[in-house]
N, CA, C and O atoms as a GROMACS GRO file, in nm:
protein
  536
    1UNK      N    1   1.677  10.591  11.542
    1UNK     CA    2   1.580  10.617  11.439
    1UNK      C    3   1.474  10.509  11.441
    1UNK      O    4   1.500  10.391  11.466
    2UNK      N    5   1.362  10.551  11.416
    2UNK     CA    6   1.221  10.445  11.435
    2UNK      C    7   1.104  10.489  11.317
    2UNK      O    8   1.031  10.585  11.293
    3UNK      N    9   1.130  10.367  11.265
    3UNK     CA   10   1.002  10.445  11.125
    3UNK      C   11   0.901  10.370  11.136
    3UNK      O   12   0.947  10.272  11.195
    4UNK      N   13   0.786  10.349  11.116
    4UNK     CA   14   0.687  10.252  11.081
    4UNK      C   15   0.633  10.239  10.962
    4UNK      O   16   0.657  10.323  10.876
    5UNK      N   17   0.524  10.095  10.928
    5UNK     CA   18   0.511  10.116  10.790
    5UNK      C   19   0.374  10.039  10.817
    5UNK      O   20   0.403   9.941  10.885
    6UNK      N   21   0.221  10.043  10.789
    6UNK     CA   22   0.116   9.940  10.839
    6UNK      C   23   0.076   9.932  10.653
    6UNK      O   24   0.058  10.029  10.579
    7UNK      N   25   0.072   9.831  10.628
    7UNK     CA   26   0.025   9.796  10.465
    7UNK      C   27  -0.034   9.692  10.476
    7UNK      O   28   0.004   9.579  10.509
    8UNK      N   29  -0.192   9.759  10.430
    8UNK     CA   30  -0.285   9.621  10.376
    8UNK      C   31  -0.309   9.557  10.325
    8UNK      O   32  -0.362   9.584  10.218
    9UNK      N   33  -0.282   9.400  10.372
    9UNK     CA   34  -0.331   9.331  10.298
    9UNK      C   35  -0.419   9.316  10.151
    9UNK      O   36  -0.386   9.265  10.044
   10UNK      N   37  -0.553   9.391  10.198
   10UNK     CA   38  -0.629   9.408  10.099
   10UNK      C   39  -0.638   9.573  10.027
   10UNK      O   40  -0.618   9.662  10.109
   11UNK      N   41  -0.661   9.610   9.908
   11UNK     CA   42  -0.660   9.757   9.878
   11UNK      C   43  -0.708   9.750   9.758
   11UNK      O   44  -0.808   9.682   9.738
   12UNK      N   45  -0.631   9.834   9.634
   12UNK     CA   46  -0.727   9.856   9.554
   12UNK      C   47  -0.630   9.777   9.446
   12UNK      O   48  -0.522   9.747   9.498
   13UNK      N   49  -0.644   9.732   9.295
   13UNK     CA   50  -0.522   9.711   9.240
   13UNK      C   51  -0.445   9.820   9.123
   13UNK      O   52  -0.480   9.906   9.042
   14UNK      N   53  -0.301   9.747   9.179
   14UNK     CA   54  -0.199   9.807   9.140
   14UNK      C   55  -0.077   9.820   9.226
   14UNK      O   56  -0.041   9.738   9.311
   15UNK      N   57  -0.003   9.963   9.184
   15UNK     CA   58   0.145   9.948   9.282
   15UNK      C   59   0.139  10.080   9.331
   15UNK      O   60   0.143  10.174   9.251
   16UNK      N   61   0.130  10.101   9.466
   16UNK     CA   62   0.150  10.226   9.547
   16UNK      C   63   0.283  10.216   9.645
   16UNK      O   64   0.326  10.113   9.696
   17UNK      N   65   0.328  10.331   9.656
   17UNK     CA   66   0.362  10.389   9.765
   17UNK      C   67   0.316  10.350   9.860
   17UNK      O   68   0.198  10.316   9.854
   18UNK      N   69   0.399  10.336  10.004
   18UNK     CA   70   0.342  10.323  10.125
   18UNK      C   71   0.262  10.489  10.193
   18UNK      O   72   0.167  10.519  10.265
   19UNK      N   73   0.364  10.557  10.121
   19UNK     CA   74   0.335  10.710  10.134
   19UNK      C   75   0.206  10.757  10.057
   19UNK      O   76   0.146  10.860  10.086
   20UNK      N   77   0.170  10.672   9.958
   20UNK     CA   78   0.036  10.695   9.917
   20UNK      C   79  -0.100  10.614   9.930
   20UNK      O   80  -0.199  10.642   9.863
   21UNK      N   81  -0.096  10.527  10.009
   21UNK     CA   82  -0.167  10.430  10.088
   21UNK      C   83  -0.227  10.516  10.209
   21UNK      O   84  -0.168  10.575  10.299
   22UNK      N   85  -0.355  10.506  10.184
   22UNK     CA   86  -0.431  10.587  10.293
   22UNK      C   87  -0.585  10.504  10.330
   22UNK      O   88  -0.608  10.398  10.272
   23UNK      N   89  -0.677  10.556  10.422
   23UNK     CA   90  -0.787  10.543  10.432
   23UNK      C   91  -0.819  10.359  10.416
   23UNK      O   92  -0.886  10.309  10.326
   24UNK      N   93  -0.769  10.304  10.498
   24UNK     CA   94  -0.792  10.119  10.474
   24UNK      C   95  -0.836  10.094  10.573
   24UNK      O   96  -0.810  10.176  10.660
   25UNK      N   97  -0.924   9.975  10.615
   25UNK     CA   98  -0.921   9.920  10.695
   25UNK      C   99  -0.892   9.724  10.683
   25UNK      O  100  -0.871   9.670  10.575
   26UNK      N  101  -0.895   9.658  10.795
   26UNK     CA  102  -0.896   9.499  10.789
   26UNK      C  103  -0.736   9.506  10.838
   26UNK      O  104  -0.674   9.599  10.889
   27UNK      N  105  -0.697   9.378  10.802
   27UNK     CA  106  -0.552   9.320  10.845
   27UNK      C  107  -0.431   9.420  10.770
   27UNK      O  108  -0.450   9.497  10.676
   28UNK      N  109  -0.320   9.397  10.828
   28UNK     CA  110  -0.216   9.456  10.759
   28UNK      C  111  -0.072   9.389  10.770
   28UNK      O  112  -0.039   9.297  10.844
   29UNK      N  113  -0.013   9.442  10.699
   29UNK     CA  114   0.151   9.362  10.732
   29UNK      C  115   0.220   9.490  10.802
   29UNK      O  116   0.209   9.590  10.730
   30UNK      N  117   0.280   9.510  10.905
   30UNK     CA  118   0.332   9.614  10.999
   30UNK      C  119   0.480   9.606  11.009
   30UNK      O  120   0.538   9.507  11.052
   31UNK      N  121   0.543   9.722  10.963
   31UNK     CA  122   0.697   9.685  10.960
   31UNK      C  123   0.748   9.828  11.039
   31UNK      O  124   0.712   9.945  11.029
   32UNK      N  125   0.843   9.762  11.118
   32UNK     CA  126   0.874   9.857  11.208
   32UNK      C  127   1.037   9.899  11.202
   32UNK      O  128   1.105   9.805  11.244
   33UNK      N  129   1.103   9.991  11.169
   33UNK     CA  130   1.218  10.038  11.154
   33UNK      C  131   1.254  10.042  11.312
   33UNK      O  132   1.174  10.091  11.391
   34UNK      N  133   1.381   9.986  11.355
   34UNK     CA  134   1.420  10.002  11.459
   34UNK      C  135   1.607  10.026  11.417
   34UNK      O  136   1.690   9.944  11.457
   35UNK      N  137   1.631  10.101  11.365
   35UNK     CA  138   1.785  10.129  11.319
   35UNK      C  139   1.815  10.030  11.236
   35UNK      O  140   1.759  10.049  11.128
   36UNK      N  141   1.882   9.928  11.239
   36UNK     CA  142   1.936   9.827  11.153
   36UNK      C  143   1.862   9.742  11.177
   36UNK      O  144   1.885   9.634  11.123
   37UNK      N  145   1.753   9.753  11.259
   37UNK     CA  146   1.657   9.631  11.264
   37UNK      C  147   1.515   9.674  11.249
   37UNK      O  148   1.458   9.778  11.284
   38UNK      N  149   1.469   9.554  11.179
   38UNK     CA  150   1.337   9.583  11.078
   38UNK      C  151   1.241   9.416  11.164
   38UNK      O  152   1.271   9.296  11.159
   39UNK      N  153   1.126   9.489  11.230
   39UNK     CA  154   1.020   9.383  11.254
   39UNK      C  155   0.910   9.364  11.183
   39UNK      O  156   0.830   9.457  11.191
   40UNK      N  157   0.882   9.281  11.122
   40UNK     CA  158   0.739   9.223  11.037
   40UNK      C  159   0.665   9.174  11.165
   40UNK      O  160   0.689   9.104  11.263
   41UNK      N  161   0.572   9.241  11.116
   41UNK     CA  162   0.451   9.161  11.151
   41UNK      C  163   0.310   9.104  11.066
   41UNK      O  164   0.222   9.172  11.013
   42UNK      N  165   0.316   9.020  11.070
   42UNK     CA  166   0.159   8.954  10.984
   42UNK      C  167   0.075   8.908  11.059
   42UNK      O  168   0.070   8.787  11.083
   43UNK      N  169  -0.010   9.001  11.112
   43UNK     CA  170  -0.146   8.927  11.196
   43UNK      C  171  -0.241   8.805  11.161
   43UNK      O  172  -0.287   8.729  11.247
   44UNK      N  173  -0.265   8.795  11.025
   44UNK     CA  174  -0.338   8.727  10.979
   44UNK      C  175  -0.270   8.545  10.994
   44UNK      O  176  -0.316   8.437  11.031
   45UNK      N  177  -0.172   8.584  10.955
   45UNK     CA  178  -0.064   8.420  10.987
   45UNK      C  179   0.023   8.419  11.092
   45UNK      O  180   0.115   8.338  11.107
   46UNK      N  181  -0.013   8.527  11.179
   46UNK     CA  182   0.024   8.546  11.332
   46UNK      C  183   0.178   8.498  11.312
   46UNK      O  184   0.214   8.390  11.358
   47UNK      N  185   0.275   8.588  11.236
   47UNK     CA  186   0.396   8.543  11.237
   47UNK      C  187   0.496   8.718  11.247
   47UNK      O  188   0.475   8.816  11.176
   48UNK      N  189   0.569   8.709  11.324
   48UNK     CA  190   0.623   8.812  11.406
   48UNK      C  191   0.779   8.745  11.363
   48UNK      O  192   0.810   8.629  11.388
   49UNK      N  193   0.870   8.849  11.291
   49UNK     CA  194   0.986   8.853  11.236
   49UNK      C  195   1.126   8.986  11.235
   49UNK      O  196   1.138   9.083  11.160
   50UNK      N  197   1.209   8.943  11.344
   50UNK     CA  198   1.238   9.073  11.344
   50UNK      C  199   1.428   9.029  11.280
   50UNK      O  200   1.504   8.945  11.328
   51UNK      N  201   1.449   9.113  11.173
   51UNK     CA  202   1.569   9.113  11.062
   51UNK      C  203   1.624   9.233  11.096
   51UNK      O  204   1.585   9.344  11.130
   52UNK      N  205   1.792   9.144  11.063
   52UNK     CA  206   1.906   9.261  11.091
   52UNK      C  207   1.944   9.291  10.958
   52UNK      O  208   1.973   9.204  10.877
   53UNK      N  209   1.944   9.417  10.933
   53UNK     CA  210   2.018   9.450  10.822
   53UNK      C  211   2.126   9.525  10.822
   53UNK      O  212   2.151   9.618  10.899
   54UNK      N  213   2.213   9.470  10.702
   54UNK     CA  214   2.361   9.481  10.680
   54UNK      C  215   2.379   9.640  10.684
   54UNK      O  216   2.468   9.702  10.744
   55UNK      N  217   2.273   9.694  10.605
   55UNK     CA  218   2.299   9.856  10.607
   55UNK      C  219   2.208   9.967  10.618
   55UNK      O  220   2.103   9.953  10.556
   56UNK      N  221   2.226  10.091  10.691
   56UNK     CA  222   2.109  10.108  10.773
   56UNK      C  223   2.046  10.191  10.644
   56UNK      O  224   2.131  10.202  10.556
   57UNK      N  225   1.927  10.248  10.613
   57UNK     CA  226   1.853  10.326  10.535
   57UNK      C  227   1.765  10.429  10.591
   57UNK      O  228   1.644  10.407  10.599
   58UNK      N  229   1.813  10.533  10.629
   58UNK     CA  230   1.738  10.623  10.672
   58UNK      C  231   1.579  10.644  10.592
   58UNK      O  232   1.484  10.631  10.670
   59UNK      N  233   1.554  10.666  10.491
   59UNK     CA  234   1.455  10.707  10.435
   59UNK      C  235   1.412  10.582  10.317
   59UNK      O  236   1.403  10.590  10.195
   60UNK      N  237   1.390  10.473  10.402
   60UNK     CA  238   1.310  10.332  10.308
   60UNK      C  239   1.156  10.354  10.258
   60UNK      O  240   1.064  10.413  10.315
   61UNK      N  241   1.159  10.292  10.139
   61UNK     CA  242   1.076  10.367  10.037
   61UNK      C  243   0.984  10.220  10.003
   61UNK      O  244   1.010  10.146   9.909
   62UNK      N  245   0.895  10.203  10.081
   62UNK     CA  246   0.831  10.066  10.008
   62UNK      C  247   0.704  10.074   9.899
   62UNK      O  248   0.607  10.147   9.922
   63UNK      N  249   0.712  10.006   9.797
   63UNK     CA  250   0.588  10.039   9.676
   63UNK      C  251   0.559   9.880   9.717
   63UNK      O  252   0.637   9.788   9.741
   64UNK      N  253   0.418   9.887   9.714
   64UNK     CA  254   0.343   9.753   9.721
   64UNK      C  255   0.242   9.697   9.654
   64UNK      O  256   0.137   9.752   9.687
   65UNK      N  257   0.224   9.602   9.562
   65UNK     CA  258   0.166   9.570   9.424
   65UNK      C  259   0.052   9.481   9.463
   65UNK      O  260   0.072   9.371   9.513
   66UNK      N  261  -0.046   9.520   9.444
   66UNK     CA  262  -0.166   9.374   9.458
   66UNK      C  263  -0.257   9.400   9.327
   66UNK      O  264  -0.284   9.497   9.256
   67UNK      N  265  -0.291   9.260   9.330
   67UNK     CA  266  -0.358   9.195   9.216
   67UNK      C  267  -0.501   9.234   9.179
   67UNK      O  268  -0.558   9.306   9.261
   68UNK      N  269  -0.564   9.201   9.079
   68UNK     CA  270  -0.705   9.244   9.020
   68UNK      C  271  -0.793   9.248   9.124
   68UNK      O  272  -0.893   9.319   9.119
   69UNK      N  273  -0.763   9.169   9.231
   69UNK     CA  274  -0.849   9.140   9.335
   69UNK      C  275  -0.847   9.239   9.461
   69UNK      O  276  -0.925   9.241   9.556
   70UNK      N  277  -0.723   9.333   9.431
   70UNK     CA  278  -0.698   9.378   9.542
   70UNK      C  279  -0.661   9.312   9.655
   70UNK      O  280  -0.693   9.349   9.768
   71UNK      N  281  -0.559   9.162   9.616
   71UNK     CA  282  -0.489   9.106   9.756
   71UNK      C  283  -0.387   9.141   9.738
   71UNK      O  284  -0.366   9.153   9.618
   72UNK      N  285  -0.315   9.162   9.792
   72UNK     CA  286  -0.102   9.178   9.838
   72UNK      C  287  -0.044   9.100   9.731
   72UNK      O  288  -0.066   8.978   9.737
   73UNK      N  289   0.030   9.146   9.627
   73UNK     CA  290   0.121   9.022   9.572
   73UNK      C  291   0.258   9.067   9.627
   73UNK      O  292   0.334   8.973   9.651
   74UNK      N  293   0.289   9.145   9.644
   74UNK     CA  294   0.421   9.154   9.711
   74UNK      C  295   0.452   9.315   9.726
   74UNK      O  296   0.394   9.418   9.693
   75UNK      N  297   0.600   9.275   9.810
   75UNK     CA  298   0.638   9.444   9.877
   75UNK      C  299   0.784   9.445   9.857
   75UNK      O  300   0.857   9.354   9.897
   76UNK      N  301   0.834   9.570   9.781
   76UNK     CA  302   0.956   9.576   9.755
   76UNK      C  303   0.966   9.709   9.811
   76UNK      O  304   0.879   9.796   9.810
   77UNK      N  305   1.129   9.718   9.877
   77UNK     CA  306   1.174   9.836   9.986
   77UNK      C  307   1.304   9.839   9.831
   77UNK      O  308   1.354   9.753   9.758
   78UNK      N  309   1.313   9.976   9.842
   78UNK     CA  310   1.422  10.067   9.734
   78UNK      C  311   1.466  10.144   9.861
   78UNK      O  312   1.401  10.187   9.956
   79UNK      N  313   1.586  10.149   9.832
   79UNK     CA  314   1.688  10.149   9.939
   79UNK      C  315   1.852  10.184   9.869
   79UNK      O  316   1.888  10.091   9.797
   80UNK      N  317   1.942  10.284   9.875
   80UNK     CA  318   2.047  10.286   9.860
   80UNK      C  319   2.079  10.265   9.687
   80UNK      O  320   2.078  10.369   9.620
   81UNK      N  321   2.103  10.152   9.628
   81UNK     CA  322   2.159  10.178   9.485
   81UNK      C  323   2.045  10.026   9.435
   81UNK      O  324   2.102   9.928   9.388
   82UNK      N  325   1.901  10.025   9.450
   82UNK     CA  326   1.875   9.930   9.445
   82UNK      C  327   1.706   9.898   9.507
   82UNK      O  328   1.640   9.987   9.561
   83UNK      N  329   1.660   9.772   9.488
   83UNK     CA  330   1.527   9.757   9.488
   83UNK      C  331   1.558   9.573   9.526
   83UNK      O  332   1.600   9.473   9.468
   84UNK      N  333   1.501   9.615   9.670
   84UNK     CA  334   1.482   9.423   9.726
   84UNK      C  335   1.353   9.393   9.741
   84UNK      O  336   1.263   9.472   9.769
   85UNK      N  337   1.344   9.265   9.719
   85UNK     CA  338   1.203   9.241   9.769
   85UNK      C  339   1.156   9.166   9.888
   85UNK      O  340   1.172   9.045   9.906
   86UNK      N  341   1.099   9.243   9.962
   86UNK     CA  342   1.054   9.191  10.119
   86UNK      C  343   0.934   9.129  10.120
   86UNK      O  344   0.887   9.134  10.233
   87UNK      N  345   0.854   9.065  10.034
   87UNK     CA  346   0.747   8.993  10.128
   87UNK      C  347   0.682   8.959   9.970
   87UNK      O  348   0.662   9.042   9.882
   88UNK      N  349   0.654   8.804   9.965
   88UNK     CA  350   0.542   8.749   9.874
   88UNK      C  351   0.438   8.680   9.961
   88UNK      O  352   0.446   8.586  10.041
   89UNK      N  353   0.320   8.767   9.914
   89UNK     CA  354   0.227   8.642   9.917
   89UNK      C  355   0.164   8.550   9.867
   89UNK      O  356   0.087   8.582   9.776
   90UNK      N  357   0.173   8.401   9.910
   90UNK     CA  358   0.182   8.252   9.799
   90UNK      C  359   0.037   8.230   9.844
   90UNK      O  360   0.000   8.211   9.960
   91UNK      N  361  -0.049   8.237   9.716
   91UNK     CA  362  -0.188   8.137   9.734
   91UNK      C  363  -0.172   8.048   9.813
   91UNK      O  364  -0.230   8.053   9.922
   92UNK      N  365  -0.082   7.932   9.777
   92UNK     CA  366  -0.133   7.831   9.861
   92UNK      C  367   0.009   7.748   9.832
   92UNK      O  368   0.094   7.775   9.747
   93UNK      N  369   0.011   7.647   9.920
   93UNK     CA  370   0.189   7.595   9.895
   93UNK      C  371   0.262   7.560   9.684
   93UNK      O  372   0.365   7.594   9.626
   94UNK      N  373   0.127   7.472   9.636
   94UNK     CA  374   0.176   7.492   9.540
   94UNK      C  375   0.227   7.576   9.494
   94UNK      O  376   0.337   7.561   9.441
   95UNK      N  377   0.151   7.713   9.498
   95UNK     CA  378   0.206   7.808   9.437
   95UNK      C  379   0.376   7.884   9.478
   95UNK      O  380   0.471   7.937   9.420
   96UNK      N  381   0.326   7.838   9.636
   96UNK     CA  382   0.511   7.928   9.704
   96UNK      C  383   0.583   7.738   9.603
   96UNK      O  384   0.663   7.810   9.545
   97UNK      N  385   0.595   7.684   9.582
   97UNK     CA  386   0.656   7.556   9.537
   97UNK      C  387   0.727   7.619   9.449
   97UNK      O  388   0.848   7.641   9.451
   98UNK      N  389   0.602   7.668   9.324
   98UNK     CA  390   0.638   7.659   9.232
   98UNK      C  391   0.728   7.785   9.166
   98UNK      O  392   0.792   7.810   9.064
   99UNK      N  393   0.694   7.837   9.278
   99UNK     CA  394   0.770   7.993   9.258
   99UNK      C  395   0.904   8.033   9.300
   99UNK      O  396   0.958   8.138   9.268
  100UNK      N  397   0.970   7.911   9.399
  100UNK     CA  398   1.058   7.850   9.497
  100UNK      C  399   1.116   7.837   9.377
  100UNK      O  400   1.208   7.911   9.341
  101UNK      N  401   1.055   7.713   9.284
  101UNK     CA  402   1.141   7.619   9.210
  101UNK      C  403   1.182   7.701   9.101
  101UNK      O  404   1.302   7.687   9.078
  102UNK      N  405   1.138   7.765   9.044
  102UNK     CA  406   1.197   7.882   8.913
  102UNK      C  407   1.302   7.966   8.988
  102UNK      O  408   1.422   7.961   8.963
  103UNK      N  409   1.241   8.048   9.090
  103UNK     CA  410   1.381   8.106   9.146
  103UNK      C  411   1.497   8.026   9.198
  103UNK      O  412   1.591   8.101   9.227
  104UNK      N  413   1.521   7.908   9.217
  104UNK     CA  414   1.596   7.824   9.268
  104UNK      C  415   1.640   7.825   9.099
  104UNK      O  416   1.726   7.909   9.072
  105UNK      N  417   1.597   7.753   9.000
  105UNK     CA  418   1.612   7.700   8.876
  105UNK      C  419   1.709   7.829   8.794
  105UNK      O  420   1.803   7.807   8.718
  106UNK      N  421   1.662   7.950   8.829
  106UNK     CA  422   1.730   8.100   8.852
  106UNK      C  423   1.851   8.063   8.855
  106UNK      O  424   1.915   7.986   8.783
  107UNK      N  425   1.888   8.144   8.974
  107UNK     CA  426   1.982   8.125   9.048
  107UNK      C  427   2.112   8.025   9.076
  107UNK      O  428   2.219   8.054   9.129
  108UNK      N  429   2.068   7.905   9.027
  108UNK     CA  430   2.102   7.767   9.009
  108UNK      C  431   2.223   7.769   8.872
  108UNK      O  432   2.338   7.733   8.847
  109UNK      N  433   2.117   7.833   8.815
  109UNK     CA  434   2.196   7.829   8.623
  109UNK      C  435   2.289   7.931   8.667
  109UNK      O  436   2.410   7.912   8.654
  110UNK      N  437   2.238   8.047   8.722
  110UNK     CA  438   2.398   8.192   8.754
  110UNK      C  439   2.467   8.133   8.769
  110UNK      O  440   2.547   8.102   8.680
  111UNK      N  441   2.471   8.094   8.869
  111UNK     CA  442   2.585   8.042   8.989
  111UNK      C  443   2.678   7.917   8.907
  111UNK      O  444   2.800   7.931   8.897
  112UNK      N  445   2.625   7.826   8.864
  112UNK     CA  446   2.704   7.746   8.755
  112UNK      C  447   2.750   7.822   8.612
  112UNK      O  448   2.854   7.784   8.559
  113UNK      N  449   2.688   7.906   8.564
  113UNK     CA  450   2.744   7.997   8.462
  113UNK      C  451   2.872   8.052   8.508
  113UNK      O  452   2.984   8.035   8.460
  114UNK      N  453   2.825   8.141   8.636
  114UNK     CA  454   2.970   8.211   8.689
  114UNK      C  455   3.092   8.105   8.734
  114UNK      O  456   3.200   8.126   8.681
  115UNK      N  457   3.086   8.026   8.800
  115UNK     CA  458   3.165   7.902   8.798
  115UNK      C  459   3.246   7.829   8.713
  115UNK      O  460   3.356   7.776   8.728
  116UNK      N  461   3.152   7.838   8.600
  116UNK     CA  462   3.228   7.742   8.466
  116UNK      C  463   3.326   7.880   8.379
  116UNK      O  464   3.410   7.858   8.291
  117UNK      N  465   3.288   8.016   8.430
  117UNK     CA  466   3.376   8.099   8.369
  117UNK      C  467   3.483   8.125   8.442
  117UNK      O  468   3.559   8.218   8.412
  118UNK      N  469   3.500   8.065   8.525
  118UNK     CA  470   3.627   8.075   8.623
  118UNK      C  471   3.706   7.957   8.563
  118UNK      O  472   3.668   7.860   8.497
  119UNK      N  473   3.820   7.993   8.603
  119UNK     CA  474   3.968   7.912   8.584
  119UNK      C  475   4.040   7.820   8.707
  119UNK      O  476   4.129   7.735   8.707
  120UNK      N  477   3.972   7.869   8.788
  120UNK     CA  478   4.009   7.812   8.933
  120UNK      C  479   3.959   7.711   8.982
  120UNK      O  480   3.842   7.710   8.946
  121UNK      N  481   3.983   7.610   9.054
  121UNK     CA  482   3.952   7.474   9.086
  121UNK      C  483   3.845   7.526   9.181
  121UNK      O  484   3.842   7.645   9.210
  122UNK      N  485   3.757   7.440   9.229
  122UNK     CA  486   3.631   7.403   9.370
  122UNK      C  487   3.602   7.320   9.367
  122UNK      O  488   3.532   7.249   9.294
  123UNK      N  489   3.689   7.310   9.503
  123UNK     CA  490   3.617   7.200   9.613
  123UNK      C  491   3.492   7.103   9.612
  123UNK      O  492   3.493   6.980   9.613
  124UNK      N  493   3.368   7.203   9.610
  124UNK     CA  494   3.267   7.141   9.640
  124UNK      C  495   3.154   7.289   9.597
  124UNK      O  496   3.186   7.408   9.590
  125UNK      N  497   3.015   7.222   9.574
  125UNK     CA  498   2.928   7.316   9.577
  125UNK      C  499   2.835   7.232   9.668
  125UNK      O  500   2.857   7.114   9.696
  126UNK      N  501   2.739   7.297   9.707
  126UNK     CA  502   2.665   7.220   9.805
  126UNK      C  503   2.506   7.295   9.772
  126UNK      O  504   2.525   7.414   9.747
  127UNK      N  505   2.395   7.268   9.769
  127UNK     CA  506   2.232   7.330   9.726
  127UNK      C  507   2.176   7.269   9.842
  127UNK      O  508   2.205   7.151   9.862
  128UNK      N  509   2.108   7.323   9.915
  128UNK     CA  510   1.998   7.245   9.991
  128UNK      C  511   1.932   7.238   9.972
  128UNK      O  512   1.922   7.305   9.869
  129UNK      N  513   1.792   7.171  10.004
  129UNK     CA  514   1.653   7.150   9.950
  129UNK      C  515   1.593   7.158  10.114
  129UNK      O  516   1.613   7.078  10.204
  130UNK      N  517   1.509   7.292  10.116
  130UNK     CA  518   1.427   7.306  10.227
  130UNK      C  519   1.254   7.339  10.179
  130UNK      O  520   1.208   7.424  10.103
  131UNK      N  521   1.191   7.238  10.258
  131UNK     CA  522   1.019   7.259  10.220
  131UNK      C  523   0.980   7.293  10.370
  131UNK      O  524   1.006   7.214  10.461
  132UNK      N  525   0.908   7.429  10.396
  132UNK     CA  526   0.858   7.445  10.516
  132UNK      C  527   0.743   7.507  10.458
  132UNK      O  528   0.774   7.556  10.349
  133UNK      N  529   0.617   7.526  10.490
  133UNK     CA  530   0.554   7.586  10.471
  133UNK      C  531   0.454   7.624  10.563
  133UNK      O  532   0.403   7.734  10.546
  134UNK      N  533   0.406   7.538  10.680
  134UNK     CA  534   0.325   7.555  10.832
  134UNK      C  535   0.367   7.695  10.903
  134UNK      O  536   0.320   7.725  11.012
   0.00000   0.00000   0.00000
């Protein structure tokens, strides 16, 4: 099975369908269904990404949201019992920082919530701290 998906960067604002995305031109983000494997492509930051996924989705459904300006704020694929999100785009590092640090700050509190409701001893927890942004 081989699906494709070309979504622009730039468009109009709001949240469409990839299925209702038509008539664009300029850069795009290009995602390519290859069975359990899914390739990104982003021309613009010349970065080429190809992901295995755990479970295959015949009929992936991406809605993609951009801002007043009509730039990309992000792309979420609905899939199976559920809605992930595949792709933000960060102004500028502050912003992926700061958006890092709340979802970290997230996630952070679960994970110690669910923990402290357990009865069972651990070992160890371990968090990393990774800054890449080039």
């Amino acid at each position: 099975m081989k699906k494709y998906f070309s979504i622009p960067l730039n468009y109009r604002e709001g949240t469409f369908s990839t299925e209702k995305i038509e008539d664009f031109s300029g850069e795009s983000i290009d995602i390519e269904y290859l069975g359990a494997l899914k390739r990104y492509i982003v021309p613009k930051y010349k970065v080429n990404a190809l992901i295995c996924s755990d479970s295959l989705n015949y009929n992936p459904v991406f809605n993609v949201t951009y801002d007043g300006n009509g730039i990309i704020k992000y792309i979420e694929l609905h899939r199976n019992k559920g809605t992930e999100l595949r792709y933000i785009n960060f102004y500028d590092p502050e912003h992926a920082k700061e958006i890092f640090y709340k979802y970290s700050c997230y996630w952070g509190d679960w994970i110690s919530e669910k923990i402290i409701e357990r009865k069972e001893k651990i070992s160890r927890l371990f968090i990393d701290y990774i800054y890449e942004y080039d």
